[in-house]
C-alpha positions in Angstrom: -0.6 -1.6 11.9 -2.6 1.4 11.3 -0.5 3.8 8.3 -1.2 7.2 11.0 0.9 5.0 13.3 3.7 5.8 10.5 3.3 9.8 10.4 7.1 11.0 10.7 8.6 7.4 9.7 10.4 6.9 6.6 8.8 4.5 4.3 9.7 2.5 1.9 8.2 0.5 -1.1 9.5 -3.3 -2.2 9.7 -5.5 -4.6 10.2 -8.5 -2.9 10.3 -10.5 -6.3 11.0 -8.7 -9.3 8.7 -11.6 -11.4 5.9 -10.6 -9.2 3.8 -7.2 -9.6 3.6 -6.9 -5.9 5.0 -4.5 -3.5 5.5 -4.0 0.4 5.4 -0.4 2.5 8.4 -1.3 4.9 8.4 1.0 8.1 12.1 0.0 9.2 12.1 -3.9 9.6 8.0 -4.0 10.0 5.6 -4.3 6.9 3.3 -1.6 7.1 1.0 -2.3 3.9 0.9 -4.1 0.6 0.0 -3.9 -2.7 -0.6 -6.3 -5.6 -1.6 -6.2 -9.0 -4.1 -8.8 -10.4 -2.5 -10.0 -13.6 0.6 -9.5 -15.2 -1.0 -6.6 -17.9 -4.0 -4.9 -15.9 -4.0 -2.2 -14.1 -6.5 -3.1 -11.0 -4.6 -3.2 -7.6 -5.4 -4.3 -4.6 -4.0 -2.1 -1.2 -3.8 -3.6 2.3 -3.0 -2.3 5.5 -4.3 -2.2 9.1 -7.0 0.2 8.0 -8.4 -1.9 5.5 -8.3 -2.6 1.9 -8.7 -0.8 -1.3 -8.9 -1.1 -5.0 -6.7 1.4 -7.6 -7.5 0.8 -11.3 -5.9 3.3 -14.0 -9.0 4.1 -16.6 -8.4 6.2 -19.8 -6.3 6.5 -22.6 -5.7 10.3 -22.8 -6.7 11.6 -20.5 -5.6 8.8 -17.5 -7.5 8.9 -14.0 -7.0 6.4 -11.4 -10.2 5.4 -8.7 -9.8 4.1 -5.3 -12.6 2.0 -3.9 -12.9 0.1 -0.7 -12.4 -3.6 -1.7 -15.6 -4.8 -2.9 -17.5 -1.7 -3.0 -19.1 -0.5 -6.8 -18.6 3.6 -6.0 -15.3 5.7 -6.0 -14.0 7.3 -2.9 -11.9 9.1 -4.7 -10.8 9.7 -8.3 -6.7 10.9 -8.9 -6.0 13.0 -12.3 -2.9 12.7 -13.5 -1.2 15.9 -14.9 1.9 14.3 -16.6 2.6 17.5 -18.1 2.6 19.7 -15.2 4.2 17.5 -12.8 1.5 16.6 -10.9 -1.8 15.8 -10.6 -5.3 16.0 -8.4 -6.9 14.1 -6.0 -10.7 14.4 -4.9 -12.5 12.7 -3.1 -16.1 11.9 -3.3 -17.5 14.6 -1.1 -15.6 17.1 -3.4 -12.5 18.1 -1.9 -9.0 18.1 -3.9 -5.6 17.9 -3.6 -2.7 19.1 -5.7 
């Protein structure tokens, strides 16, 4: 299932086991994507949905950031800054645009 098939939907993340770092996008009864960490400490996760698949590892101490790759690819298609302290954060994408 493609996720712009979802626009309007309410969605839902799930733990399915609470042991397990892995999760499930629920869109009513249907299971719209997945994501799984790779070990029980690290920070690299792996996305899946009907649009593909996608890497999200956390990177910094201070100052944390988070990039997205497609699965197996070696450059960023996008890079999130957190802003803990404002509430927020960025995202941008490789060809320079950002959101708040």
């Amino acid at each position: 299932m493609k996720l712009a098939e979802l626009i309007g939907q309410e969605l839902k993340w799930v733990q399915p086991n609470a042991l397990k770092r892995e999760y499930d996008l629920h869109a009513g009864n249907v299971i719209a994507a997945t994501l799984s960490f790779q070990s029980a400490v690290g920070s690299l996760a792996t996305a899946t949905s009907g649009d593909g698949s996608w890497t999200f590892k956390r990177v910094g101490f201070w100052q944390t950031k988070v990039t997205i790759r497609a699965s197996e690819a070696a450059t960023d298609l996008a890079i999130f800054k957190n802003n803990t302290w404002s509430g927020g954060g960025a995202l941008e994408l490789a060809d320079g645009r950002k959101y708040l």
